[in-house]
C-alpha positions as a Markdown table, in Angstrom:
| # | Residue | x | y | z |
|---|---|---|---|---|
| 1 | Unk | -4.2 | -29.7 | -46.1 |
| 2 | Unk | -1.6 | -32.3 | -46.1 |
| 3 | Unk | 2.2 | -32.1 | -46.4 |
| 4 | Unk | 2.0 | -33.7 | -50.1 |
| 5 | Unk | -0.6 | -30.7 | -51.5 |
| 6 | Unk | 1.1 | -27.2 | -52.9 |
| 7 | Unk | 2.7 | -25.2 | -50.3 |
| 8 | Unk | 0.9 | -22.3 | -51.8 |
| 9 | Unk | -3.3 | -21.8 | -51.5 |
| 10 | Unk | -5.5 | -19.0 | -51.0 |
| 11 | Unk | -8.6 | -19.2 | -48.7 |
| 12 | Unk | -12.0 | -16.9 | -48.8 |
| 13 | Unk | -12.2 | -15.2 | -45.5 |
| 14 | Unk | -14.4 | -12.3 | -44.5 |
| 15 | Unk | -15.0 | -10.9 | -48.1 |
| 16 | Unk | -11.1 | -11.3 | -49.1 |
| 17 | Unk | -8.5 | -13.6 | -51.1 |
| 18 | Unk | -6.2 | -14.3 | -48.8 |
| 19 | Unk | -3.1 | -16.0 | -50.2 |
| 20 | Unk | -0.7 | -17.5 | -47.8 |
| 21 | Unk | 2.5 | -20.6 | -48.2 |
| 22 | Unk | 3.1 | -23.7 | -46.0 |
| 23 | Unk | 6.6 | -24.4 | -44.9 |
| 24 | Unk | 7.6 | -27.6 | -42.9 |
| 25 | Unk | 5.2 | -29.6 | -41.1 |
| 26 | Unk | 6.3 | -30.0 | -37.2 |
| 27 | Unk | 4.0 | -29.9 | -34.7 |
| 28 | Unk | 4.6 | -26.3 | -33.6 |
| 29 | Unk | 2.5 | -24.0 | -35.9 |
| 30 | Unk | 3.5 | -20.3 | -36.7 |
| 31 | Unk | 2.0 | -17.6 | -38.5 |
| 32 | Unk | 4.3 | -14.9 | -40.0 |
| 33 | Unk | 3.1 | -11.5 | -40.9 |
| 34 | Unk | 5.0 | -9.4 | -43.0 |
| 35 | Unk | 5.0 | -5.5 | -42.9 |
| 36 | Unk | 3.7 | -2.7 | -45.3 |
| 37 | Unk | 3.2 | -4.6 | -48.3 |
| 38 | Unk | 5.2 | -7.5 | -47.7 |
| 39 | Unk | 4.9 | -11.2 | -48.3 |
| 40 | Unk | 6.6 | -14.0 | -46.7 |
| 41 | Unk | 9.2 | -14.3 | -49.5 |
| 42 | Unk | 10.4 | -10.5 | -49.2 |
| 43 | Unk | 10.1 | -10.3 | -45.4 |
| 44 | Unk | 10.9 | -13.5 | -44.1 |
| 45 | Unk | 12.9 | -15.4 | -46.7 |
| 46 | Unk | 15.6 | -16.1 | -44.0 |
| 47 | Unk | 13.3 | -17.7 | -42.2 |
| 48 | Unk | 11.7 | -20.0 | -44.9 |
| 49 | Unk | 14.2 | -21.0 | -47.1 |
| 50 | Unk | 18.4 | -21.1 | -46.7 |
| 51 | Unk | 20.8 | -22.0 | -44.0 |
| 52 | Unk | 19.0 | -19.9 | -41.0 |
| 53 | Unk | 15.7 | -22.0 | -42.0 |
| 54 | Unk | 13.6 | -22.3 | -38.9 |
| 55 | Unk | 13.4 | -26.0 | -38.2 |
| 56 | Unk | 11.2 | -27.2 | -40.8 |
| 57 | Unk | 10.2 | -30.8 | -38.5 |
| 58 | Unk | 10.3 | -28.5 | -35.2 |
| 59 | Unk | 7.8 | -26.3 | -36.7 |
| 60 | Unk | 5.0 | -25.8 | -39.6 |
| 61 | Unk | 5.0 | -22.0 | -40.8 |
| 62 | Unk | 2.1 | -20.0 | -42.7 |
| 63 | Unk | 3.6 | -17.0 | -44.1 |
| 64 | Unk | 0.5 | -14.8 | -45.1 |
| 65 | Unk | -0.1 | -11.9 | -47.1 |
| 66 | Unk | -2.3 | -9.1 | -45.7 |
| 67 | Unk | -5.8 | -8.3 | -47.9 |
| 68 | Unk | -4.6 | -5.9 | -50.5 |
| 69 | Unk | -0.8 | -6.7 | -50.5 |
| 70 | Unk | 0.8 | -9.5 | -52.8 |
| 71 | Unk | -1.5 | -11.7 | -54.6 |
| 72 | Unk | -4.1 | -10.6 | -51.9 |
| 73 | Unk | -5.4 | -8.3 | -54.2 |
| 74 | Unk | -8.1 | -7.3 | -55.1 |
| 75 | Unk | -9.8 | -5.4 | -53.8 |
| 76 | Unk | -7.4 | -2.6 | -52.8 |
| 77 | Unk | -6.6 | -2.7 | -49.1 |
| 78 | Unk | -9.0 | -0.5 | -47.1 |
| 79 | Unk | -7.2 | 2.1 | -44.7 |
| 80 | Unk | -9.0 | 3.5 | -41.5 |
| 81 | Unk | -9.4 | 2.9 | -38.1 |
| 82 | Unk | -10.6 | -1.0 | -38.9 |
| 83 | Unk | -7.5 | -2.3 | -40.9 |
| 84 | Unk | -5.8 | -4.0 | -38.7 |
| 85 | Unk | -8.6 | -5.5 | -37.0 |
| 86 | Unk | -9.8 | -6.5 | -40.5 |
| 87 | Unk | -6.4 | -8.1 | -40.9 |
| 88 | Unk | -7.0 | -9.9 | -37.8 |
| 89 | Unk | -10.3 | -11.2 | -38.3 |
| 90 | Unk | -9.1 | -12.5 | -41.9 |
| 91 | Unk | -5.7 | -14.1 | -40.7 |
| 92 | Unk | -7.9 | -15.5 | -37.6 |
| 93 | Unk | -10.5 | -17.2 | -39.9 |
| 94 | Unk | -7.6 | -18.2 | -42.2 |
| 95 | Unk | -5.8 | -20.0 | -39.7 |
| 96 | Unk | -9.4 | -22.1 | -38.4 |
| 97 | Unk | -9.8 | -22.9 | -41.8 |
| 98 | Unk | -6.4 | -24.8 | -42.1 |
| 99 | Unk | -7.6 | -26.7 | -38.8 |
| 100 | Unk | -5.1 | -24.6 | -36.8 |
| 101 | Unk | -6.6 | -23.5 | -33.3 |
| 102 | Unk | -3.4 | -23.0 | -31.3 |
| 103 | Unk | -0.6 | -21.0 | -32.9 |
| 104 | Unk | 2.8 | -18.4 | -32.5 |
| 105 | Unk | 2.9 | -15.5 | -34.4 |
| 106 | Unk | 5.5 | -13.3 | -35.4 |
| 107 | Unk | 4.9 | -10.1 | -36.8 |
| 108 | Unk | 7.5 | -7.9 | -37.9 |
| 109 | Unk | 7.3 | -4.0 | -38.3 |
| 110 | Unk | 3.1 | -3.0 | -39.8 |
| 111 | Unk | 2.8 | -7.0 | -39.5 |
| 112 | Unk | 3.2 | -6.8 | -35.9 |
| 113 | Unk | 0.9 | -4.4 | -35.2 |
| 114 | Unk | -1.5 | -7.2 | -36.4 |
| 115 | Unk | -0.2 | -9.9 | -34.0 |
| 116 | Unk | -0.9 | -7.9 | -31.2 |
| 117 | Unk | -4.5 | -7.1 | -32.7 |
| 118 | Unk | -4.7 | -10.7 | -32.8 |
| 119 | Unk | -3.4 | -11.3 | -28.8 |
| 120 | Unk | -5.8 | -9.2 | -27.7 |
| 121 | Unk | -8.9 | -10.7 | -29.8 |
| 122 | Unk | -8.5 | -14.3 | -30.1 |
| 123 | Unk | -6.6 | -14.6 | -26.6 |
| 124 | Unk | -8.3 | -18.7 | -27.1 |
| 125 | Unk | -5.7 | -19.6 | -30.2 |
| 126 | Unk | -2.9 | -17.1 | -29.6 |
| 127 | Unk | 0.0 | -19.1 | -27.7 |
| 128 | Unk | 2.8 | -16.3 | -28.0 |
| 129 | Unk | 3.8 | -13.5 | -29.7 |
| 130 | Unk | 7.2 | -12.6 | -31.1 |
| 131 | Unk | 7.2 | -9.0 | -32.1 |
| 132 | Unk | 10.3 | -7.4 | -34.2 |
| 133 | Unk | 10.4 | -4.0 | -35.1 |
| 134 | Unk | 7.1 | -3.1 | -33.7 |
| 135 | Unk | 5.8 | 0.3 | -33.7 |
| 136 | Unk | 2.9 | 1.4 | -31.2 |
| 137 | Unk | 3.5 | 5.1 | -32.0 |
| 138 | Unk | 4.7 | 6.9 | -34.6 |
| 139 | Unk | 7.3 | 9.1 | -33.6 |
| 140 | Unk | 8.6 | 11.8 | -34.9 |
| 141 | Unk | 11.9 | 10.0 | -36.2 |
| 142 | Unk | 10.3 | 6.9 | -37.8 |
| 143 | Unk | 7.6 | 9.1 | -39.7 |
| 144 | Unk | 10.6 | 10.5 | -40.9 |
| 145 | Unk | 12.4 | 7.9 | -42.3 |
| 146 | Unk | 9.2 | 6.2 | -43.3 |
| 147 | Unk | 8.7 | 9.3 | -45.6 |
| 148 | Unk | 12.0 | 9.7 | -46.8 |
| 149 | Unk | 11.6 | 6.3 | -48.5 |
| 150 | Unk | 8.6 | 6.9 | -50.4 |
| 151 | Unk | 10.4 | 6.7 | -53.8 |
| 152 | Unk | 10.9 | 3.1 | -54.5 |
| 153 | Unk | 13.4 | 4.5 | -56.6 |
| 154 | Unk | 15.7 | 5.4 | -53.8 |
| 155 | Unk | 15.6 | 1.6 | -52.1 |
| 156 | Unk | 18.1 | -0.6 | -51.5 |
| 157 | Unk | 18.7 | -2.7 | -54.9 |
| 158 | Unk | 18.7 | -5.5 | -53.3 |
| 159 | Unk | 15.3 | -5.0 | -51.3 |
| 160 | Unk | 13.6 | -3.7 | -54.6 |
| 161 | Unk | 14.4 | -7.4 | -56.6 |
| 162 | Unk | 12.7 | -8.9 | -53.9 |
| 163 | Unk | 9.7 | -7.2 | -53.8 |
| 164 | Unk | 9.8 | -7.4 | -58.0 |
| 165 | Unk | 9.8 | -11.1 | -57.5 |
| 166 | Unk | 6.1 | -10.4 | -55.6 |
| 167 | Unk | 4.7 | -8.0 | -57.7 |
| 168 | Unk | 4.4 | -7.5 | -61.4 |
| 169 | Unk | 6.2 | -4.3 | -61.7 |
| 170 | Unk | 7.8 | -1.3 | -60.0 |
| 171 | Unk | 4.9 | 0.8 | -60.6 |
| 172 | Unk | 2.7 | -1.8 | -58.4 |
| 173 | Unk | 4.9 | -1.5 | -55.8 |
| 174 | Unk | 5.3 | 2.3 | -55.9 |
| 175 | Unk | 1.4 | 2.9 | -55.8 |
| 176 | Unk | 0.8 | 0.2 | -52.7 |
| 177 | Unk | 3.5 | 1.9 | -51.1 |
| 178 | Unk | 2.3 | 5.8 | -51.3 |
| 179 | Unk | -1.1 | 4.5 | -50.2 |
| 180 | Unk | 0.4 | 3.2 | -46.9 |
| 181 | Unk | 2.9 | 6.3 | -46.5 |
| 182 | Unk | -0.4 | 8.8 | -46.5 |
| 183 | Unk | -1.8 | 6.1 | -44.2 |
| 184 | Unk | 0.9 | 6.2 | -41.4 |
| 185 | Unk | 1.1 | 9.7 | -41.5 |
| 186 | Unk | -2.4 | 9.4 | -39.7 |
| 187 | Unk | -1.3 | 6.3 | -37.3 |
| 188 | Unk | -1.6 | 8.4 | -34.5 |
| 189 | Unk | -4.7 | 9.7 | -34.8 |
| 190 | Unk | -6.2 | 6.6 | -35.7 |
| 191 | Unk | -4.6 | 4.6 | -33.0 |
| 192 | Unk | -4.2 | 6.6 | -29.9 |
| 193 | Unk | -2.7 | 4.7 | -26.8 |
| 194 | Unk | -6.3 | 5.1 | -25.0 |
| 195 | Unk | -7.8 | 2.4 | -27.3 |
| 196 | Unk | -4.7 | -0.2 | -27.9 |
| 197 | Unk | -6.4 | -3.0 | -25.1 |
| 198 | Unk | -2.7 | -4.1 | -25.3 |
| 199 | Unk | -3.1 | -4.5 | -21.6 |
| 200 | Unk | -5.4 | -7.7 | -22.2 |
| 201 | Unk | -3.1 | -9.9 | -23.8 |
| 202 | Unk | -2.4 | -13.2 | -21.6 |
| 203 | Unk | 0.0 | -15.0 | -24.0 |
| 204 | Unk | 3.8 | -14.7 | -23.7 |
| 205 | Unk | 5.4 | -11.7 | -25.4 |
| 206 | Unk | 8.8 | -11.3 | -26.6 |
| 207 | Unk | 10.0 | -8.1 | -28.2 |
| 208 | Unk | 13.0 | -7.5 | -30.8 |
| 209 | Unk | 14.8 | -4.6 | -32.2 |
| 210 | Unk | 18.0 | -4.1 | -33.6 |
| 211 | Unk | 20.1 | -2.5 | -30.8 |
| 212 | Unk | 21.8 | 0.4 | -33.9 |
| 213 | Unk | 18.1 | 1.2 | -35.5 |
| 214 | Unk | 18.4 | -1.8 | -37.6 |
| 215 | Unk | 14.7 | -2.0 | -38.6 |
| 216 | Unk | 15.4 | -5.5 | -40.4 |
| 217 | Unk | 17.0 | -6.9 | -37.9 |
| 218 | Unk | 15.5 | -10.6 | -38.3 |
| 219 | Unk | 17.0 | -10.6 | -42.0 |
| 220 | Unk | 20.4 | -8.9 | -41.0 |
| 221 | Unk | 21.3 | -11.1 | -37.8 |
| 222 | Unk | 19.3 | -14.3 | -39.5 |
| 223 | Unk | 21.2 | -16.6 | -37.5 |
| 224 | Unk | 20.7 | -15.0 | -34.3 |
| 225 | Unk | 17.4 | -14.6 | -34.9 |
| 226 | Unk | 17.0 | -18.6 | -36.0 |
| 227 | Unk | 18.1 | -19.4 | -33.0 |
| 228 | Unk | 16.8 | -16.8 | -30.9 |
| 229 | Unk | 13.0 | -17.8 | -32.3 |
| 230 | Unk | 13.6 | -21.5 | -32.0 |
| 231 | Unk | 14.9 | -21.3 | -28.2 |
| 232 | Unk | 11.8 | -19.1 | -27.3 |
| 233 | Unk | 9.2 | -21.2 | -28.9 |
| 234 | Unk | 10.2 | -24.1 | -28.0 |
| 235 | Unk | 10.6 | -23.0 | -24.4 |
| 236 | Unk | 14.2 | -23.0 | -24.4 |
| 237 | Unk | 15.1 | -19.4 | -23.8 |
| 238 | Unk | 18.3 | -19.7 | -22.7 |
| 239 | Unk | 22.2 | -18.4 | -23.3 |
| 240 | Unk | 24.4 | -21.7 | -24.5 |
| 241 | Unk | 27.4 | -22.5 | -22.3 |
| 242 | Unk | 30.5 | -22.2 | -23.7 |
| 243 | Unk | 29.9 | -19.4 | -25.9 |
| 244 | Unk | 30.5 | -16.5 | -24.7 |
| 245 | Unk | 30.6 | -14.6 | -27.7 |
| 246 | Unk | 27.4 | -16.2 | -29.6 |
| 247 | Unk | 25.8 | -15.0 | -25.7 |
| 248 | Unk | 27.0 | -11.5 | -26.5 |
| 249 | Unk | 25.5 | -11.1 | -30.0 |
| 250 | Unk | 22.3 | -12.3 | -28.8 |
| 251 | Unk | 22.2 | -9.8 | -26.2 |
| 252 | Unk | 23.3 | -7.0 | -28.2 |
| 253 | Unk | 20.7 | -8.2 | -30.7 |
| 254 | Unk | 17.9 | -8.6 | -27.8 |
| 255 | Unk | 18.6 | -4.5 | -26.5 |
């Protein structure tokens, strides 16, 4: 692919659709992966597109969408014990594909879950990881709150349109999202601590949260975040001089 084709293609991998969007074209490649049936525009559109961009001649993004989610479909995404090494194995061969052998990922929430299935499989193209909101155990509290928003109709106006500008109707969205709230009630069982490997990963790791529960933290802090991302990748991980207050934030943002 070159910078003057359509940003947005779909590749055959591993018996799946797999649609995905190029953004920039620096010489630092990044793969994005959304959570629970996300895309790159609802997930990461702070990232792509706006004043918090990430620098689009610093760095070439691939914002994916998982088999079964967005215009990944279908067939219907596949729950189990295999998902998210299925997701890795298609993102994986995606990625070769596009002539990419060395790349970042950032995962955020579900999305990360596959980054780190990725770290630990294909430790050869996996450079570093940048993991926001990730969850390696469901806990009583986030099953919770997972559950409690299992009626689309209950969601945050403003995170609803976005989703409506990636899928054809409420009704899609509500049926992909039930499907993966009966899924993560099982997360546990299905991925007990004894069989993560997480131990094998060799590439850098850097993990974010949002210090007050703020599961979205990438989107609510995007300019932290921005800069955050950018510093780290570009192995510049550092607080700024003179700002004492910007140094603050990012630590309160980094807890």
């Amino acid at each position: 692919m070159n910078d003057n084709e359509i940003n947005s293609f779909c590749v055959e991998v591993n018996g799946w659709t797999v649609w995905a969007e190029k953004f920039g074209s620096g010489p630092k490649t990044v793969l994005l992966i959304p959570g629970a049936i996300g895309t790159g525009r609802t997930d990461f559109l702070e990232v792509l597109e706006g004043e918090d961009e990430l620098n689009y001649d610093k760095f070439t993004l691939i914002a994916v969408e998982l088999p079964g989610w967005g215009r990944s479909r279908p067939p219907v995404r596949k729950y189990g014990t295999g998902v998210y090494d299925n997701d890795a194995e298609c993102l994986h061969q995606l990625m070769q594909e596009l002539n990419y052998n060395k790349y970042s990922i950032i995962g955020w929430s579900d999305g990360a879950n596959v980054a780190l299935r990725m770290a630990t499989k294909y430790q050869q193209s996996v450079e570093s990881l940048i993991l926001v909101s990730v969850y390696a155990f469901m806990g009583n509290e986030s099953l919770k709150a997972l559950t409690s928003s299992q009626s689309v109709d209950d969601w945050n106006k403003d995170k609803l349109e976005s989703y409506l500008r990636s899928y054809d109707n409420k009704d899609v969205i509500q049926q992909l999202w039930t499907r993966y709230i009966k899924f993560i009630e099982y997360f546990n069982q299905y991925f007990p601590d004894t069989k993560n490997n997480y131990q094998s990963i060799k590439c850098k790791v850097l993990l974010m949260y949002g210090e007050k529960g703020d599961h979205n933290c990438h989107q609510k802090f995007s300019s932290i975040f921005k800069d955050v991302v950018e510093d780290y990748l570009l192995e510049q991980f550092h607080e700024k001089e003179g700002d004492e207050e910007r140094r603050g934030a990012i630590k309160s943002f980094m807890k």
